[in-house]
C-alpha positions as CSV (number, residue, x, y, z in Angstrom):
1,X,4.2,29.1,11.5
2,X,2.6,26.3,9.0
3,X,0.8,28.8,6.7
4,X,4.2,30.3,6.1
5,X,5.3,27.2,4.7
6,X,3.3,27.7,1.8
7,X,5.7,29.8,-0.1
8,X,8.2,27.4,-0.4
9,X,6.4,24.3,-0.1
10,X,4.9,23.6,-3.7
11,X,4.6,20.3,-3.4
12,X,3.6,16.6,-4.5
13,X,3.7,13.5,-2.5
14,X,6.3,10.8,-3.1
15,X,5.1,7.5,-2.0
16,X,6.6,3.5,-2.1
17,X,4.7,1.5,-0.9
18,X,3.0,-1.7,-2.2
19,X,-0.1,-2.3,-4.7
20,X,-10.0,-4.0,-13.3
21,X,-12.2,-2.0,-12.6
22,X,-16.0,-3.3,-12.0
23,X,-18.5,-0.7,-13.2
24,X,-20.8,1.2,-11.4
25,X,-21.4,4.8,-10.2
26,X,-23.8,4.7,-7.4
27,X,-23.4,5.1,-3.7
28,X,-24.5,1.9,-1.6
29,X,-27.5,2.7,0.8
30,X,-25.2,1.0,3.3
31,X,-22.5,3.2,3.2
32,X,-22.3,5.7,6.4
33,X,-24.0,8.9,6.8
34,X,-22.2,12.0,6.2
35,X,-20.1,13.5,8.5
36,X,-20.8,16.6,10.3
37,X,-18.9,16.4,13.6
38,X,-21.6,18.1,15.9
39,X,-20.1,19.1,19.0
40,X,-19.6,16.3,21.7
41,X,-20.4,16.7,25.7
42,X,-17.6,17.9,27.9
43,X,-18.9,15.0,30.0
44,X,-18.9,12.3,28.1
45,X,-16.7,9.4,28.9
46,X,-14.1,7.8,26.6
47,X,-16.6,4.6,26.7
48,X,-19.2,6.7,25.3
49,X,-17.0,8.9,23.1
50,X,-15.7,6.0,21.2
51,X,-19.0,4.8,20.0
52,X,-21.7,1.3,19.2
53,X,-18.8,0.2,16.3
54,X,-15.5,0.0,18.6
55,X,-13.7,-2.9,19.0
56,X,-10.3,-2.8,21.5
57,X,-7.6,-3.5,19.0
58,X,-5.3,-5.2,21.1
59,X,-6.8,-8.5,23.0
60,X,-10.8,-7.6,20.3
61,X,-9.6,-8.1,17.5
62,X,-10.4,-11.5,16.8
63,X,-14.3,-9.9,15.8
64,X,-12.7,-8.2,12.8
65,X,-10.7,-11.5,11.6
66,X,-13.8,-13.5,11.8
67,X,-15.6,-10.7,9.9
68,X,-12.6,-10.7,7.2
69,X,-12.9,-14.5,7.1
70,X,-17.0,-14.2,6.6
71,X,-16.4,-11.7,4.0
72,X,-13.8,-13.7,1.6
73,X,-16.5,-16.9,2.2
74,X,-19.7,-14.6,1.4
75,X,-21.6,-16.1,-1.7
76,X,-23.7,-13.1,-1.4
77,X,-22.1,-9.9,-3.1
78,X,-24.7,-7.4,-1.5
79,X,-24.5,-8.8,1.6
80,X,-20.4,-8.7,1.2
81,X,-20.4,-5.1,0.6
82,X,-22.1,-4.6,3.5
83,X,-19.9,-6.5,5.5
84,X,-17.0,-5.0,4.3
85,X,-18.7,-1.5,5.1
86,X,-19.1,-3.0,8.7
87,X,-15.5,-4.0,8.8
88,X,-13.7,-0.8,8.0
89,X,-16.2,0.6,10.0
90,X,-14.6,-1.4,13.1
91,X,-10.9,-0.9,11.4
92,X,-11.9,2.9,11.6
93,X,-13.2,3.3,15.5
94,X,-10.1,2.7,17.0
95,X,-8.2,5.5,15.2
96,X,-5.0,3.8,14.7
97,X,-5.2,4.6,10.8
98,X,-5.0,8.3,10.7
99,X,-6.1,8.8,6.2
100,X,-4.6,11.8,5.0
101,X,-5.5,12.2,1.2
102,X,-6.6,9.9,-1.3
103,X,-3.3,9.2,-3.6
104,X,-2.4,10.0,-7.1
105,X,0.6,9.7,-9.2
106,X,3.7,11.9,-10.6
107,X,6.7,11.4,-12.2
108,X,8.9,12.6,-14.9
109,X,9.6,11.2,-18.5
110,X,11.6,12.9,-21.1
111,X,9.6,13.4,-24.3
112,X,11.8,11.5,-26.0
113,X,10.7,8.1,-24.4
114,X,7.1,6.8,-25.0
115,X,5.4,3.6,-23.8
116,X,5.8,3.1,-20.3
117,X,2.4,3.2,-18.6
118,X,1.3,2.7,-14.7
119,X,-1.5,0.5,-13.4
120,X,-3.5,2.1,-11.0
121,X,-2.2,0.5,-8.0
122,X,1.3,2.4,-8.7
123,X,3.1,-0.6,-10.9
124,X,4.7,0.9,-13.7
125,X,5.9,-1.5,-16.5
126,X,8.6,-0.7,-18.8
127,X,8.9,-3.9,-20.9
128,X,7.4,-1.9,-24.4
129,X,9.1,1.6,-23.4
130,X,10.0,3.2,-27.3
131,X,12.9,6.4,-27.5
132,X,13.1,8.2,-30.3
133,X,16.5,9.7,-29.9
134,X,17.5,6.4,-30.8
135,X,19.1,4.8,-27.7
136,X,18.6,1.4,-27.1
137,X,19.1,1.7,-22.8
138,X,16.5,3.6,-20.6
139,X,17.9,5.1,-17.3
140,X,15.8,5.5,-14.6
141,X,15.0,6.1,-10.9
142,X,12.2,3.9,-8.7
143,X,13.7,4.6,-5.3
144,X,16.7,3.5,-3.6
145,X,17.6,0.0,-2.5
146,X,15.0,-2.2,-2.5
147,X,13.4,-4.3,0.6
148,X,13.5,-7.7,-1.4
149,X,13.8,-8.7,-5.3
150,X,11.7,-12.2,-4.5
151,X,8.2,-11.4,-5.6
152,X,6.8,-13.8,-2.9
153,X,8.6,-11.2,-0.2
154,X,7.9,-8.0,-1.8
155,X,5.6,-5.5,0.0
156,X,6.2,-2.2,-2.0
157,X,5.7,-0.2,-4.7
158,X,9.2,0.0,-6.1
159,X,9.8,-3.9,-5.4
160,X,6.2,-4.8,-7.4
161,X,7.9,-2.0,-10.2
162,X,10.6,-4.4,-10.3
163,X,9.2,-7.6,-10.2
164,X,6.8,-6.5,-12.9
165,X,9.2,-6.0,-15.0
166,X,11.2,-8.9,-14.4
167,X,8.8,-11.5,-13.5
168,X,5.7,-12.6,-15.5
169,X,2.4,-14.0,-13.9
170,X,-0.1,-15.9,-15.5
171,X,-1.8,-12.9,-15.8
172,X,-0.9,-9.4,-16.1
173,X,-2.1,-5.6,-16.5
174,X,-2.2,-3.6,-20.4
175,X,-1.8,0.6,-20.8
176,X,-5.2,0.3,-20.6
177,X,-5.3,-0.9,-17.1
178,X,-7.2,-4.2,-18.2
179,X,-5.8,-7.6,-16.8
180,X,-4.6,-9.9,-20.0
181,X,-2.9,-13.3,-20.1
182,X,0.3,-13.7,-19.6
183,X,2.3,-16.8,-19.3
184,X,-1.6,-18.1,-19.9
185,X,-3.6,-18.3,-22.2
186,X,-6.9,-18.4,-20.5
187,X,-8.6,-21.0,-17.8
188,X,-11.9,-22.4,-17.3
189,X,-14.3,-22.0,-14.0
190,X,-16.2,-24.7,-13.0
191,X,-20.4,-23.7,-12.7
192,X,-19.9,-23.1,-8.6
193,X,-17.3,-20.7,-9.4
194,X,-14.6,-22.7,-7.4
195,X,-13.0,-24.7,-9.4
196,X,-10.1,-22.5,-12.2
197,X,-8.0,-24.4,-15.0
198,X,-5.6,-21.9,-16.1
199,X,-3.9,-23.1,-20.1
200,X,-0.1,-22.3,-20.1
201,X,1.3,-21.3,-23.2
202,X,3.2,-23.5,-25.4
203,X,6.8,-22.9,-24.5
204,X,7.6,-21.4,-21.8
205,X,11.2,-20.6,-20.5
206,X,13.0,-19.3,-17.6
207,X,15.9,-16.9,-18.3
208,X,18.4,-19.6,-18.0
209,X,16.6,-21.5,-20.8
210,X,15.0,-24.1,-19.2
211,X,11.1,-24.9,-19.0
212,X,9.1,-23.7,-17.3
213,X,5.8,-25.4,-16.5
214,X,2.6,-25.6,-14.6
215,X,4.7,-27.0,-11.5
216,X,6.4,-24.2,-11.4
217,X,3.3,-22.1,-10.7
218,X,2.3,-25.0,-8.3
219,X,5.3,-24.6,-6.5
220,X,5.6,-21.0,-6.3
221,X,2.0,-20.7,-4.6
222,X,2.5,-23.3,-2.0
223,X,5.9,-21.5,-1.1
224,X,4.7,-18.3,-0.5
225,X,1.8,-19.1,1.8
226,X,4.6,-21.6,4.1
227,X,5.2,-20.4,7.1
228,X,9.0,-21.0,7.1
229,X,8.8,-18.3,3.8
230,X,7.1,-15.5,6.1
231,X,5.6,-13.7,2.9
232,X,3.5,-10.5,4.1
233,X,0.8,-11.6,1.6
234,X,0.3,-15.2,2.6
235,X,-3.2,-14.3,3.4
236,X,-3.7,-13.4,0.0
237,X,-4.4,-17.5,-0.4
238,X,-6.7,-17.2,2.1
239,X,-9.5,-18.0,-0.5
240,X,-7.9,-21.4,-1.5
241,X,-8.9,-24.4,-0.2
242,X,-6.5,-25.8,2.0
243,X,-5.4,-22.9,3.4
244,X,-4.9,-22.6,7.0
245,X,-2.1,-20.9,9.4
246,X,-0.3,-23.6,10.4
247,X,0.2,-25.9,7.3
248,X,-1.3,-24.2,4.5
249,X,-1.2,-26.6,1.9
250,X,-3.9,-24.9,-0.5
251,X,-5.2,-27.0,-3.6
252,X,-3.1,-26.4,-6.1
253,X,-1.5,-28.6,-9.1
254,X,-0.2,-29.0,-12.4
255,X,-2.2,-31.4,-14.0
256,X,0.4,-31.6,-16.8
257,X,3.3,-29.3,-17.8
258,X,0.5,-26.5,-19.4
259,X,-2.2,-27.1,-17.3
260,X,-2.5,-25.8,-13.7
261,X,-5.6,-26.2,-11.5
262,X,-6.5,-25.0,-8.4
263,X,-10.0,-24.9,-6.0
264,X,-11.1,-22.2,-3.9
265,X,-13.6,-21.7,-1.6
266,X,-15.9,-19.1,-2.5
267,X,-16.4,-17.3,-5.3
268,X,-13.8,-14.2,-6.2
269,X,-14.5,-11.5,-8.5
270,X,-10.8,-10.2,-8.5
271,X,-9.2,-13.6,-9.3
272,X,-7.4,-12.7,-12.5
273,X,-5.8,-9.5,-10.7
274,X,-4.3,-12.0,-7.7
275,X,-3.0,-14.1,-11.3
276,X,-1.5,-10.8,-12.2
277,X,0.2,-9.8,-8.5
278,X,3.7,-10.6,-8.1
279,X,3.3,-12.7,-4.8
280,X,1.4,-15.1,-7.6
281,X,4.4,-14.9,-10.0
282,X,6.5,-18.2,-10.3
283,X,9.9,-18.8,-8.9
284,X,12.0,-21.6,-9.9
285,X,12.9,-24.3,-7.1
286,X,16.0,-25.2,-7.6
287,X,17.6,-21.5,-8.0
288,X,15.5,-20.9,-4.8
289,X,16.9,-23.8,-2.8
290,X,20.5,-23.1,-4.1
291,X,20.6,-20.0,-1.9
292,X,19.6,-21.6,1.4
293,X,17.2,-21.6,3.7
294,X,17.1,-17.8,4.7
295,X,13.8,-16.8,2.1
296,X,14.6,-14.4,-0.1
297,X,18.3,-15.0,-0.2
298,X,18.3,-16.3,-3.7
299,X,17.5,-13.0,-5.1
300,X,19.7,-11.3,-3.3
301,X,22.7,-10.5,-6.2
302,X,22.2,-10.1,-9.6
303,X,22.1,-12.9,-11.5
304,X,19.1,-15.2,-10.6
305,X,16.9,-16.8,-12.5
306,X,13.4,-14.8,-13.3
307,X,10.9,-15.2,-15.8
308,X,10.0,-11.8,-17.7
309,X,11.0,-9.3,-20.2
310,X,14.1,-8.6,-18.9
311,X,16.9,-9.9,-16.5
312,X,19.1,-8.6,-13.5
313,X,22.6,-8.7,-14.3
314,X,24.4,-6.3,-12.6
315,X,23.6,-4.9,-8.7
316,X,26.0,-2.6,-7.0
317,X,23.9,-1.8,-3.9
318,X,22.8,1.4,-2.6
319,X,24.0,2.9,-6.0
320,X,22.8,1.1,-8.9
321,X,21.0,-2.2,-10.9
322,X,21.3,-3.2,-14.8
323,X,18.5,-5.0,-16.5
324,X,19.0,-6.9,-19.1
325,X,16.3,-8.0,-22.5
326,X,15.2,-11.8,-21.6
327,X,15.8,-13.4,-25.1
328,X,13.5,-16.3,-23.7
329,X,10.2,-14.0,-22.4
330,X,7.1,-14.6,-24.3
331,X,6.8,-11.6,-26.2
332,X,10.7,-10.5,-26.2
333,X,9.7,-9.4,-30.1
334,X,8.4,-6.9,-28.9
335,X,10.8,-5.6,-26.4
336,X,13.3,-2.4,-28.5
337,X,14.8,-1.0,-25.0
338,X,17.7,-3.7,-24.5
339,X,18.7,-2.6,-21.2
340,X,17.3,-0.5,-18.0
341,X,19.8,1.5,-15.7
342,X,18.7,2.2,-12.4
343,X,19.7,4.6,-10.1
344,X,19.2,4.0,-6.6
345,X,18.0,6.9,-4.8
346,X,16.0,8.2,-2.3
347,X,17.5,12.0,-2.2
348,X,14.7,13.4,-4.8
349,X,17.0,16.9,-4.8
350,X,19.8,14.7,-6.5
351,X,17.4,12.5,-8.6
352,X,15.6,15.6,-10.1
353,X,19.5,16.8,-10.9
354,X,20.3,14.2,-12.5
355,X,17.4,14.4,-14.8
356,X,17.7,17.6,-16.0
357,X,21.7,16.9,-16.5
358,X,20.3,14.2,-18.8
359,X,21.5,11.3,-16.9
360,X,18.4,9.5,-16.7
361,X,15.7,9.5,-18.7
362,X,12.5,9.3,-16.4
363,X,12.1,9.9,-12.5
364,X,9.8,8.7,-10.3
365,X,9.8,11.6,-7.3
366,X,10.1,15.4,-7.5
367,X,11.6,17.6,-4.9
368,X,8.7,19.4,-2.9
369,X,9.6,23.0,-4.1
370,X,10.1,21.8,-7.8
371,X,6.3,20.9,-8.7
372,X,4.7,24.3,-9.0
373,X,7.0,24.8,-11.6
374,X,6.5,22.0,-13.6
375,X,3.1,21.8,-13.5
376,X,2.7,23.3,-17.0
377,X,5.5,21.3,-18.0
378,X,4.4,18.4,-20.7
379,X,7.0,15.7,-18.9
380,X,5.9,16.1,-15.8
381,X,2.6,13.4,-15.8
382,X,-0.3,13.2,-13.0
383,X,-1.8,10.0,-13.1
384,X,-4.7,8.2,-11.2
385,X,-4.0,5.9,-8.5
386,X,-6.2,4.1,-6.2
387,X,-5.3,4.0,-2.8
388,X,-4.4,6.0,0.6
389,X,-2.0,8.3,1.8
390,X,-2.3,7.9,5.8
391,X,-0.5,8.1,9.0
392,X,-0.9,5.0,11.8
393,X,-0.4,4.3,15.2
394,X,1.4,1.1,16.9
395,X,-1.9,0.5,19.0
396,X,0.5,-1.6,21.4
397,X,2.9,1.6,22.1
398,X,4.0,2.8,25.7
399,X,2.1,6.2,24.2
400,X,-0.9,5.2,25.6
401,X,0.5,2.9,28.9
402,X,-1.7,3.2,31.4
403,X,-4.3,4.3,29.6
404,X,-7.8,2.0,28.5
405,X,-8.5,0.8,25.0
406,X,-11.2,3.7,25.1
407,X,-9.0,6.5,26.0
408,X,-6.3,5.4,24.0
409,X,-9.0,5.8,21.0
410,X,-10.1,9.0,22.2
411,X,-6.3,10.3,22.5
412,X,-6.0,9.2,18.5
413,X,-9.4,10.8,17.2
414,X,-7.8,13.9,18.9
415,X,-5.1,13.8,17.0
416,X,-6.7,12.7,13.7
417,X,-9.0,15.8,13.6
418,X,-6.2,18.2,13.9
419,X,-4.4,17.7,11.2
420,X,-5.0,20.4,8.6
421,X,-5.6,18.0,5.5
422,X,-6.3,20.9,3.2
423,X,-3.3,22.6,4.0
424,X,-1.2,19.0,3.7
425,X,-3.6,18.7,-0.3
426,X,-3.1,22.6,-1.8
427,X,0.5,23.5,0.0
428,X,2.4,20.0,-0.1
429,X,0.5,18.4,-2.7
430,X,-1.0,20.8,-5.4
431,X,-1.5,18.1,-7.7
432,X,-5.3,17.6,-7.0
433,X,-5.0,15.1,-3.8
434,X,-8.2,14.7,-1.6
435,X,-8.2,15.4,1.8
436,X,-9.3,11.7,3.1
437,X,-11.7,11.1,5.7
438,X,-12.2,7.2,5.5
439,X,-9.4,4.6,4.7
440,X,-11.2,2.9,1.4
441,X,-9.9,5.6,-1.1
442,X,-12.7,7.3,-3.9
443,X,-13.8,5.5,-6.6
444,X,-12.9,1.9,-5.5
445,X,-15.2,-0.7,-6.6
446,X,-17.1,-3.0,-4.3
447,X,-17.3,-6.3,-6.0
448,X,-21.0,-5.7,-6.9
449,X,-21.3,-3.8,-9.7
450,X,-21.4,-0.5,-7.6
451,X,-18.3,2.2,-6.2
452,X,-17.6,1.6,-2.7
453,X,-17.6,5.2,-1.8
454,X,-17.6,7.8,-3.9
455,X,-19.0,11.0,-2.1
456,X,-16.0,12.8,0.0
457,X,-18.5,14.4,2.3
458,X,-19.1,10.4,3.6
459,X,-16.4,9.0,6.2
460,X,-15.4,8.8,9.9
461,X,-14.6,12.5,10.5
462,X,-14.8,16.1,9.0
463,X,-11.5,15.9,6.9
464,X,-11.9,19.7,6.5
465,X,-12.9,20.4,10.0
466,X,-9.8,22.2,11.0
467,X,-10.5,25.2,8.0
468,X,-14.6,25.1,8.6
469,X,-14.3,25.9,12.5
470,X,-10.4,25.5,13.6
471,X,-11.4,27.0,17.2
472,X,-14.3,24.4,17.6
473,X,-12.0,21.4,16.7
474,X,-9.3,22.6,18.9
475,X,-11.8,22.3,21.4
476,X,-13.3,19.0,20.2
477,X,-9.7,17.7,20.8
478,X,-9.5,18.7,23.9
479,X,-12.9,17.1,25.0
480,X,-11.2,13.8,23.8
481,X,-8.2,14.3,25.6
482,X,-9.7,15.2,29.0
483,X,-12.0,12.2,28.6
484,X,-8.7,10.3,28.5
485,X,-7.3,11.8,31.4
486,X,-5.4,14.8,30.5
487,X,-5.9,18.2,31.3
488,X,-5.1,21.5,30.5
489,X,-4.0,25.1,31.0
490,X,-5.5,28.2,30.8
491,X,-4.1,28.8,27.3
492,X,-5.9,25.5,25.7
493,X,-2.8,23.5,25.6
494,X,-1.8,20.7,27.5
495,X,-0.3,21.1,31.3
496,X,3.1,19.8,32.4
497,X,1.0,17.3,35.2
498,X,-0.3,15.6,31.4
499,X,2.0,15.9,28.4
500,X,2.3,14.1,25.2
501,X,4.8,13.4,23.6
502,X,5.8,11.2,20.9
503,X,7.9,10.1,18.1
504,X,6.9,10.5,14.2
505,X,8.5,7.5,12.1
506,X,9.3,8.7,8.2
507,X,11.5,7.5,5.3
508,X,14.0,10.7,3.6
509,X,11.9,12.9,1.6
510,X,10.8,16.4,1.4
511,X,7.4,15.4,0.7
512,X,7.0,12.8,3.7
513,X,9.2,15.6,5.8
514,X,6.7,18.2,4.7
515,X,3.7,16.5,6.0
516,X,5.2,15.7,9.3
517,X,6.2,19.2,10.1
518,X,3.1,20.1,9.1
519,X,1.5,18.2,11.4
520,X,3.8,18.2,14.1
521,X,2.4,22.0,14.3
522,X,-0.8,21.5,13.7
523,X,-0.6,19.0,16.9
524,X,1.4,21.6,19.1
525,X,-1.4,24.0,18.8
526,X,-2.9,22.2,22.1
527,X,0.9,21.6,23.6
528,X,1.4,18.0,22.0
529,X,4.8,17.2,21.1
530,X,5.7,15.3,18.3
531,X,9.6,14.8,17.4
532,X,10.1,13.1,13.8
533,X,12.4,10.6,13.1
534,X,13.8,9.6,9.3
535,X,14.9,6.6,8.3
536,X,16.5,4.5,5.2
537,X,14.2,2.9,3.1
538,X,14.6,-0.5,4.5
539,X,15.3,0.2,7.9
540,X,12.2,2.4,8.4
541,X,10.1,-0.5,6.4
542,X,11.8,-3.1,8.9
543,X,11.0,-0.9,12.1
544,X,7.4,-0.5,11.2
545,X,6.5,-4.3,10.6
546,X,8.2,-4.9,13.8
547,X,6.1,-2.8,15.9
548,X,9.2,-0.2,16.7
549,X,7.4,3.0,16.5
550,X,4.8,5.4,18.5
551,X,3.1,6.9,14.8
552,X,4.3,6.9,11.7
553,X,3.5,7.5,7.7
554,X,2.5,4.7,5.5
555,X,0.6,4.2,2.4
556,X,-1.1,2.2,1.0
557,X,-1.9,1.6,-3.2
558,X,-4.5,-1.0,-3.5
559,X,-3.5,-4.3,-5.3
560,X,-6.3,-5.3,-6.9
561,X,-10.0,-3.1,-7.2
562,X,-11.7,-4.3,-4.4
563,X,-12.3,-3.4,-0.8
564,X,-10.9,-6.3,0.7
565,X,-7.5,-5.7,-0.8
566,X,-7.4,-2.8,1.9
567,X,-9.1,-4.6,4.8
568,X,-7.8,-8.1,4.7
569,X,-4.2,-6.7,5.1
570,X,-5.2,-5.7,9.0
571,X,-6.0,-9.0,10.5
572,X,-3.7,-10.6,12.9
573,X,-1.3,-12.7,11.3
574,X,-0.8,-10.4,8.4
575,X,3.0,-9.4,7.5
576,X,1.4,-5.7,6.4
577,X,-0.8,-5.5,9.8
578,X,2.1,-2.4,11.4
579,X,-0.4,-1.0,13.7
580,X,-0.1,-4.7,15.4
581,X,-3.6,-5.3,15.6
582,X,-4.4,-8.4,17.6
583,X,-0.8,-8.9,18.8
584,X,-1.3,-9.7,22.5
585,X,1.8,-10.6,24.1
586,X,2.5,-13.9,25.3
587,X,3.0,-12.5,29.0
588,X,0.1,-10.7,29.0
589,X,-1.8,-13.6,27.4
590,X,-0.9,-15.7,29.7
């Protein structure tokens, strides 16, 4: 059984997926009241069940867009927390985002290598890495082939890693987790707070040598929000003026080679971390339109043209990439590591090898049975992050066929409250991982001077519920299950006249694997079924924004410190919306 696990399963998550703090410490009055999961009626219906705040996420969804769209125009910063309480608490009825535990970080770094520091949305910048042992290249592991090396494309962890490192915004992020300028030197906002122009520095060149100007940024913004580019965070530009879904021809230009201006149209207290996010970075035009018309394609070999501290020169795919010091960056003075050797990996058991054989010098996954041993180990780091570890459900799937919006809920909250998150925290994890109950991880900030949510008891659901009374939430699940039709056997699991049964999507680790088996077990407790499925990195990203999937993991490291980061990124027309809120099909629209 699961509890047996334990003994081999000392664990810590390894997770690759995409990513200034405010102030504050208090709780808002609005947040929701604690949970305490008192027991439900064996009668109730799945209508009643699902509670004042659903909203059906297939053919209702356009309530939470507008409410994302009210939010990012709000003038009013108490009332826009409250909204965006109100919107996650719509985001959360459904149940198609499953939160696990609230992330951190781990990774190992010889002692000989100093320097490299993480933001807290997972980007880890290697630009002013030092080594004492007097080498000159630093080998490392991210993960293994990345999705896309085009900053406007890039939707993960590994990619924003490497586009950090290659790329440079106007703004960026120092080791003390503080944005700074970058290519700028600073802008100007008008008195309405709409109005930004952003001073260039003197100077500034691409890796090939040529300028690089305000056009360039001018460019790059208007590219990625096109529709023919299909960037997953177009809706980041939401905010500008000029934006809209069709055309979006936001107001942007370069009012002369250092000077860049653009209008928004509200107010945003995160603007210099969107400066600093790579689907801000520039890209230069002519390389781009030299590969063709499919996006991306540009960046596809080593070689193109990039504007930060250092430069792709060499790609042999699925094994390795060579980065090489830019000579024309900014501050290449400051740059001592000349070159970066990447291996490209997603088999941590070979990665961790490979480290101790002294083949590269930092790694950025552990194998699950290696972390209880290195916990007392001075190169072995836990860091901070700030976002959620979670599990979601393609709301569209033939899993819940026949069924209504309602039960379909009620079949997911069943599911949701069985899995044994303290079990997943102290035997996979064991590096001091919440158990989540809400999808807004701890200690975010919510625009307004205040944290967002920082008492674990508040959320959607007992995330402990399973330890505190495990034969009462067996039985809550059931309740939820009957009320959406299914019924069951004398032994409390489901009968063959109702099964379930469904597929679990997961990239190759032990970590990822860990948790599914966990709660693939936790599930078959009351006779669900759940088979799991791994994937390559690329394939498994690709299957999940195309809607090709029944449940699977994700994660999610917040790009900026603010609510909306994690909210905005489920409306409709998002490219990171994989639960396919919204999505009615044509036929069935018609």
């Amino acid at each position: 059984m699961k509890k047996i696990l334990a003994i081999v399963l000392a664990a810590a998550l390894i997770f690759t997926l995409a990513s200034c703090g405010k102030g504050g410490t208090e709780e808002p009055a609005t947040t929701a009241a604690p949970v305490t999961d008192a027991p439900i009626s064996a009668d109730a219906t799945a209508e009643e069940l699902v509670g004042a705040d659903y909203v059906d996420p297939v053919k209702g969804w356009d309530k939470y867009n507008e409410l994302i769209s009210q939010i990012k125009s709000s003038t009013d910063y108490a009332e826009r927390v409250q909204l965006m309480h109100d919107a996650e608490d719509i985001l959360m009825s459904n149940f198609c985002v499953i939160p696990i535990y609230y992330y951190n970080d781990i990774y190992l770094q010889k002692d000989y290598v100093d320097g490299i520091y993480s933001s807290l949305f997972g980007t880890k910048f290697f630009m002013y890495t030092t080594m004492s042992n007097g080498a000159t290249t630093l080998k490392l592991n991210l993960a293994s082939e990345p999705d896309h090396l085009d900053p406007a494309l890039n939707s993960s962890v590994d990619g924003a890693c490497l586009a950090a490192n290659s790329f440079s915004g106007l703004y960026t992020y120092n080791a003390e987790g503080k944005t700074e300028p970058a290519c700028a030197t600073g802008y100007e906002v008008s008195e309405d707070g709409l109005t930004y122009t952003v001073k260039l520095r003197e100077g500034l060149k691409w890796s090939d040598g040529s300028d690089l100007t305000a056009e360039d940024f001018a460019y790059s913004w208007k590219r990625a929000v096109a529709p023919e580019t299909a960037a997953d965070y177009a809706y980041m530009f939401a905010g500008f003026e000029g934006y809209d879904e069709e055309t979006n021809d936001i107001n942007v230009e370069a009012v002369d080679a250092t000077t860049l201006k653009f209008v928004l149209t509200a107010p945003c207290a995160y603007m210099e971390d969107l400066m600093a996010f790579p689907t801000f970075f520039p890209v230069k035009k002519e390389a781009v339109e030299a590969g063709g018309d499919e996006p991306g394609a540009w960046a596809n070999e080593a070689g193109f043209v990039s504007n930060g501290a250092y430069v792709c020169t060499g790609w042999n795919h699925e094994t390795s990439m060579t980065y090489e010091k830019n000579p024309n960056w900014y501050d290449a003075d400051k740059v001592t590591v000349e070159k970066l050797e990447f291996m490209l990996s997603a088999d941590d058991t070979a990665i961790y090898a490979a480290y101790n054989a002294g083949n590269i010098d930092f790694a950025d996954t552990v194998p699950t049975d290696e972390v209880k041993n290195l916990l007392d180990n001075p190169e072995f780091k836990i860091i901070d992050n700030l976002g959620t570890y979670y599990a979601a459900f393609n709301c569209k799937s033939d899993l819940f066929a026949g069924k209504t919006p309602a039960e379909a809920a009620c079949m997911r909250k069943a599911l949701c409250i069985l899995i044994d998150r303290d079990y997943i925290t102290e035997n996979i994890g064991q590096t001091g991982q919440v158990a989540a109950n809400s999808y807004i991880p701890l200690g975010m900030a919510d625009g307004n001077g205040g944290v967002f949510k920082s008492d674990k008891t508040v959320g959607y659901f007992d995330a402990e519920g399973t330890n505190k009374d495990h034969a009462a939430t067996l039985e809550t699940a059931r309740t939820l299950l009957k009320a959406a039709g299914y019924k069951f056997g004398d032994d409390g699991k489901l009968s063959a006249e109702t099964p379930i049964s469904l597929k679990y999507l997961t990239n190759e680790s032990t970590g990822h694997v860990a948790i599914a088996e966990a709660m693939q077990q936790d599930f078959a407790e009351i006779g669900v079924e759940m088979n799991i499925q791994t994937m390559d990195w690329n394939v498994f990203l690709d299957e999940r924004k195309q809607g090709n999937f029944d449940f699977a993991r994700e994660g999610w490291l917040a790009d900026f410190n603010d609510p909306i980061n994690m909210l905005e990124m489920w409306i409709t027309n998002s490219g990171n919306n994989d639960c396919q809120f919204g999505r009615v099909d044509t036929e069935a629209a018609e």
